[in-house]
C-alpha positions in Angstrom: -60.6 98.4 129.7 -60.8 94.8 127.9 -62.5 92.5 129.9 -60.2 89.3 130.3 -61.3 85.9 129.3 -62.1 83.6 132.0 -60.5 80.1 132.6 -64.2 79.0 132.1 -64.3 80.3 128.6 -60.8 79.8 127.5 -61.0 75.9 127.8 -63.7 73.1 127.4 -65.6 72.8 130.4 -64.5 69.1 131.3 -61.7 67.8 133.4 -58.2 69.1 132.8 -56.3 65.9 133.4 -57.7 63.3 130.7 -56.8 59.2 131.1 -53.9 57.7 129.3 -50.0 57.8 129.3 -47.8 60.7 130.2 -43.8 61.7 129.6 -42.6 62.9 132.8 -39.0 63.0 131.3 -36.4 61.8 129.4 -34.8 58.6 129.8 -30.9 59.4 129.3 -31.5 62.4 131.8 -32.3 59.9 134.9 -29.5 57.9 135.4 -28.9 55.6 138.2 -29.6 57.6 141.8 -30.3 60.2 140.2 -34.1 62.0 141.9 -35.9 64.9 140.5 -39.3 66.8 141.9 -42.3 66.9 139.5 -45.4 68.9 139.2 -47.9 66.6 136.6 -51.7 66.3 137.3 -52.0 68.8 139.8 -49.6 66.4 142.0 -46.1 66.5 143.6 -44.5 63.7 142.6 -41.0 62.3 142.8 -39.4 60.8 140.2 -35.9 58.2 140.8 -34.0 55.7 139.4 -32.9 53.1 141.7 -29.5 51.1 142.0 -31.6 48.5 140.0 -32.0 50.3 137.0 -35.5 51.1 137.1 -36.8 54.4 137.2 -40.0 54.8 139.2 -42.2 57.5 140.6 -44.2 58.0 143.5 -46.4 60.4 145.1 -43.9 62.9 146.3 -44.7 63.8 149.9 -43.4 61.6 153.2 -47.2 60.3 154.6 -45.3 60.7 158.6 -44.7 64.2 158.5 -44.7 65.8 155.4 -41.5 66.0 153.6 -41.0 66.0 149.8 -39.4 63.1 149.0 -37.7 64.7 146.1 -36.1 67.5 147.8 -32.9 65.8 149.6 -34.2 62.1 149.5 -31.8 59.9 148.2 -31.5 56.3 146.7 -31.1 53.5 148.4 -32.0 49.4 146.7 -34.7 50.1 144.8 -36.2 53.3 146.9 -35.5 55.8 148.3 -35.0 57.1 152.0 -36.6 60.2 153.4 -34.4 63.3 153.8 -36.7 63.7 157.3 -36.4 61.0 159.1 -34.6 58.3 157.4 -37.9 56.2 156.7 -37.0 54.2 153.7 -39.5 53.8 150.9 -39.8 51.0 148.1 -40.5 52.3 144.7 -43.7 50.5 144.7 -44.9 52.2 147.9 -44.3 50.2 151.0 -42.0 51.2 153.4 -39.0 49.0 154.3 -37.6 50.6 156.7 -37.4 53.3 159.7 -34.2 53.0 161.5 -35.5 54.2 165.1 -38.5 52.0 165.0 -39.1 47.8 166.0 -42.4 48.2 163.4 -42.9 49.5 160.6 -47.2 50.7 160.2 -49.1 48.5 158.0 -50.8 51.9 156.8 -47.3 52.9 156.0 -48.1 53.4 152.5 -47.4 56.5 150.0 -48.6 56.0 146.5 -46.3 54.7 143.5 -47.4 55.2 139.4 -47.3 52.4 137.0 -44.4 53.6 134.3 -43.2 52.5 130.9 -39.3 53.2 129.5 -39.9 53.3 126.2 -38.5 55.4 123.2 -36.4 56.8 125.4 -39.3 58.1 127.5 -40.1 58.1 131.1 -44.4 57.4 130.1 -46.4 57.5 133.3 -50.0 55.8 133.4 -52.6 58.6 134.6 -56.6 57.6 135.2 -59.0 59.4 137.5 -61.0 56.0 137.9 -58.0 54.4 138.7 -58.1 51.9 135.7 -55.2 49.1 135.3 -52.8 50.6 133.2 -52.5 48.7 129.9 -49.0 48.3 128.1 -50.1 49.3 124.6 -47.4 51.7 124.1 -45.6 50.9 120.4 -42.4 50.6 119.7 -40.7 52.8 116.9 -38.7 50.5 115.1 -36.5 53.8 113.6 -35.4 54.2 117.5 -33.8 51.0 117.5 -31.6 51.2 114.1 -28.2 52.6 113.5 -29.5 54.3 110.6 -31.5 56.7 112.2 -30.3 59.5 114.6 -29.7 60.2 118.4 -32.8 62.0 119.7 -33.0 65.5 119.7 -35.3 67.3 122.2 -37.6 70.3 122.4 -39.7 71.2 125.1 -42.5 74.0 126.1 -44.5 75.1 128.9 -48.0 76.0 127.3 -50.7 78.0 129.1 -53.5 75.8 127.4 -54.7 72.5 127.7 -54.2 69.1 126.8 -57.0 69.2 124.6 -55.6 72.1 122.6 -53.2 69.6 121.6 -55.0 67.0 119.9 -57.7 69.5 118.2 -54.7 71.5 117.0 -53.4 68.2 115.0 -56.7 67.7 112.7 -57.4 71.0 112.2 -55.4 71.0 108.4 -56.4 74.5 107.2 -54.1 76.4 109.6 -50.8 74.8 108.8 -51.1 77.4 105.4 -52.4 80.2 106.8 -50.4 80.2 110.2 -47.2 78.3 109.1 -46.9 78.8 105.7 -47.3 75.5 103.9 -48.2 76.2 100.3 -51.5 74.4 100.7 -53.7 72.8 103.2 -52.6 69.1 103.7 -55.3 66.1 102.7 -56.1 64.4 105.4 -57.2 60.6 105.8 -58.3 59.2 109.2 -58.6 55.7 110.4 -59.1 54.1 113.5 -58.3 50.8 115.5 -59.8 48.5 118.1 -58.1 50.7 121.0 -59.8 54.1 119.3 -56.1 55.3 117.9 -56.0 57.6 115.3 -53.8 57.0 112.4 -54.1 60.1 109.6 -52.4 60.6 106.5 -52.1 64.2 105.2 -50.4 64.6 101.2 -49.1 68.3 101.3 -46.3 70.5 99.8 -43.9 71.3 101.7 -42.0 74.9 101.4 -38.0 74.6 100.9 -35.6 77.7 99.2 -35.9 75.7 95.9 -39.6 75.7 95.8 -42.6 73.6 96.7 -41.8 69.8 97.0 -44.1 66.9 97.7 -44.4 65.4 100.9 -46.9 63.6 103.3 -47.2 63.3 107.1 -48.5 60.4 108.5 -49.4 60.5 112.2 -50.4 58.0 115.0 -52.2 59.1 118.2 -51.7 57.1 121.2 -54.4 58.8 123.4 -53.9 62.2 124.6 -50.6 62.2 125.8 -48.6 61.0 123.1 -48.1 60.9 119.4 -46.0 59.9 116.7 -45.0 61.6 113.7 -43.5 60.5 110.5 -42.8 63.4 108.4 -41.5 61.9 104.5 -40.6 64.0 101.3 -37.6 66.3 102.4 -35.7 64.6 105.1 -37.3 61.5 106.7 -37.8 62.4 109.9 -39.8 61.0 113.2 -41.5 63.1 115.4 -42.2 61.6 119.1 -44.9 64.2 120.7 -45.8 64.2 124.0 -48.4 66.2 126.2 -48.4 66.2 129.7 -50.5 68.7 132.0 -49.0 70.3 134.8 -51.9 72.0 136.4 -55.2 72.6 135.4 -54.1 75.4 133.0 -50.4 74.3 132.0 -48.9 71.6 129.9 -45.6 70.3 129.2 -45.2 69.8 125.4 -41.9 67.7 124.4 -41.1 66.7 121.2 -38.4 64.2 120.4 -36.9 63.7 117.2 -35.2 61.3 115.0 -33.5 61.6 111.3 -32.5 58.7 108.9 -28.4 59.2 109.2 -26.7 60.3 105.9 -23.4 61.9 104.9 -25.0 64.0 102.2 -24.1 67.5 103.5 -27.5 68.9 101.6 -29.5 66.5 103.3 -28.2 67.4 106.6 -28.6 71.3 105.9 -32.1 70.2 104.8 -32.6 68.2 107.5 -31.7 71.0 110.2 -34.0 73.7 107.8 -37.2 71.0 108.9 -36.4 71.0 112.4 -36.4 74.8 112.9 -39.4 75.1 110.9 -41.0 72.1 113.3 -40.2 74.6 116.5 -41.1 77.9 114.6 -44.6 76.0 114.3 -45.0 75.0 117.6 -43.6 78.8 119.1 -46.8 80.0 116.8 -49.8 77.0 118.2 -48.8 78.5 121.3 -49.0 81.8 120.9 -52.7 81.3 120.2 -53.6 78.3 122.0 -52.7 81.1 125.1 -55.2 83.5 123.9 -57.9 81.4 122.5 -61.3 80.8 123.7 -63.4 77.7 122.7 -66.2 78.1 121.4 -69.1 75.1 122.2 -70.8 75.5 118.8 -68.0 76.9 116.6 -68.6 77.9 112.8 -67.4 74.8 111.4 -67.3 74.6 107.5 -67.2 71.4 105.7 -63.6 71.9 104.7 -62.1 72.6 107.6 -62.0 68.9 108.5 -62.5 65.9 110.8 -62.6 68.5 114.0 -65.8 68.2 114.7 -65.4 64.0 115.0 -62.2 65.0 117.3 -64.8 66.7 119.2 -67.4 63.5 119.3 -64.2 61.1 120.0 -62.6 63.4 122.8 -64.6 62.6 125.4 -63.7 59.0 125.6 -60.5 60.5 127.2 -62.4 61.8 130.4 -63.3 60.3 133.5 -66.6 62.3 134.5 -70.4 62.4 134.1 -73.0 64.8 132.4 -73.0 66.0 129.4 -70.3 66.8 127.7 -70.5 70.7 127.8 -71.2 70.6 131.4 -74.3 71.4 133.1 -75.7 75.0 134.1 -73.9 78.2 133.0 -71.6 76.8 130.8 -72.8 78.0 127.4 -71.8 80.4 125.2 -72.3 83.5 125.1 -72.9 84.3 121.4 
């Protein structure tokens, strides 16, 4: 019988949950009152929006007696009360009320998670040290314009991890061999005072009349989010977003936006480069769920910038040692 591959040897041996900002949702899915259960960073967590407008979450369970706050809990101001026993919590943690009570506990405290509306994203600020979240989240201009399409959504549950994700994106050779581009893309990298990547890759892109020109140019916002601008057939803007569940499942989403036209090619086009976007991602994660990582893989010299992905990816961890881990974790080549 095969011997199965360990959790150990199937991913990196450092901490699942890396620092930066998360999707827990979509935006236009949480309307006012509206409270859903989540499962992100190992945690329960409740996500709400209040009669304010303002979506918020917050650890999920009731710190009196136990209750999930996001199974039967509803809205109320800018909180929401517990389906238990009534005890009425703000969305920034405190409690403001329990009916049958003349105090309310000074302790009376359950934790809330700084988060960011933006591109029509629910982004929640994740950091094991407990860092001050920063608001360094841009803004795509094309998600503001009339000229550019209503978002359309994808989403996966990937037995991998969050690194997976952003190794996946510099490594240029696959996207011939394993999705069929006509070439390897070029790739240029560059990097800012807040360590985002910005990378440029030329390639041809495949379409039923032949190879046509095209290039991808790519932003990474830390680990849990990316943009995409994809130019040549249709132009086309890619919002991807990583968010792990557990410490061997993420949530992928990808979000995407098309410059509007009435040219009925373009829009056949157009729909051709969107199903060839989630007939890529079904194939990552068919082998990011059977791969095993390797600390000293064969790199060559063309397979590109993975091995400075490697160097840079650590900057996204809250932990100490070295990078590899200490004792057994080596391998077994």
């Amino acid at each position: 019988m095969e011997r199965q591959i360990s959790m150990g040897e199937r991913f990196p041996p450092f901490p699942a949950f890396p620092n930066g900002w998360f999707c827990v949702g979509w935006a236009d899915e949480v309307p006012v009152g509206h409270v859903a259960p989540l499962l992100y960073f190992g945690q329960h967590l409740v996500l709400f929006r209040g009669e304010d407008g303002v979506a918020r979450v917050l650890d999920a369970h009731c710190p009196h007696l136990g209750a999930h706050l996001g199974i039967g809990g509803k809205v109320e101001g800018e909180g929401i009360r517990c389906p238990f026993h009534a005890w009425h919590w703000h969305g920034e943690g405190h409690c403001l009320d329990i009916p049958y009570a003349q105090r309310i506990p000074p302790q009376a405290k359950v934790r809330s998670w700084p988060l960011i509306e933006r591109n029509g994203l629910l982004m929640v600020w994740h950091h094991a040290d407990a860092a001050t979240a920063e608001d360094d989240l841009p803004q795509a201009p094309e998600l503001l314009s009339p000229d550019w399409t209503p978002l359309a959504k994808l989403q996966w549950t990937a037995k991998s991890r969050m690194y997976d994700m952003g190794e996946n994106a510099v490594d240029h050779v696959h996207f011939q061999y394993l999705h069929g581009a006509s070439s390897p893309p070029s790739m240029q990298q560059s990097f800012d005072e807040k360590g985002r990547v910005r990378s440029l890759s030329k390639m041809s892109m495949t379409t039923p009349r032949g190879p046509t020109p095209g290039e991808i140019e790519s932003l990474s916002v830390g680990p849990g989010m990316g943009m995409v601008w994809v130019r040549g057939i249709a132009d086309t803007l890619i919002l991807t977003n990583s968010t792990p569940i557990d410490a061997e499942t993420v949530h992928v989403r990808f979000s995407y936006t098309q410059r509007a036209g009435d040219d009925p090619h373009r829009e056949r086009v157009a729909r051709a480069l969107l199903a060839d976007l989630k007939k890529q991602m079904d194939q990552d994660i068919a082998l990011f769920e059977h791969k095993r990582h390797w600390k000293q893989p064969l790199l060559l010299p063309e397979d590109g910038p993975i091995g400075e992905y490697r160097r840079r990816a650590r900057d996204q961890y809250s932990f100490e040692g070295d990078f590899y881990g200490d004792g057994d974790e080596r391998d077994s080549r």
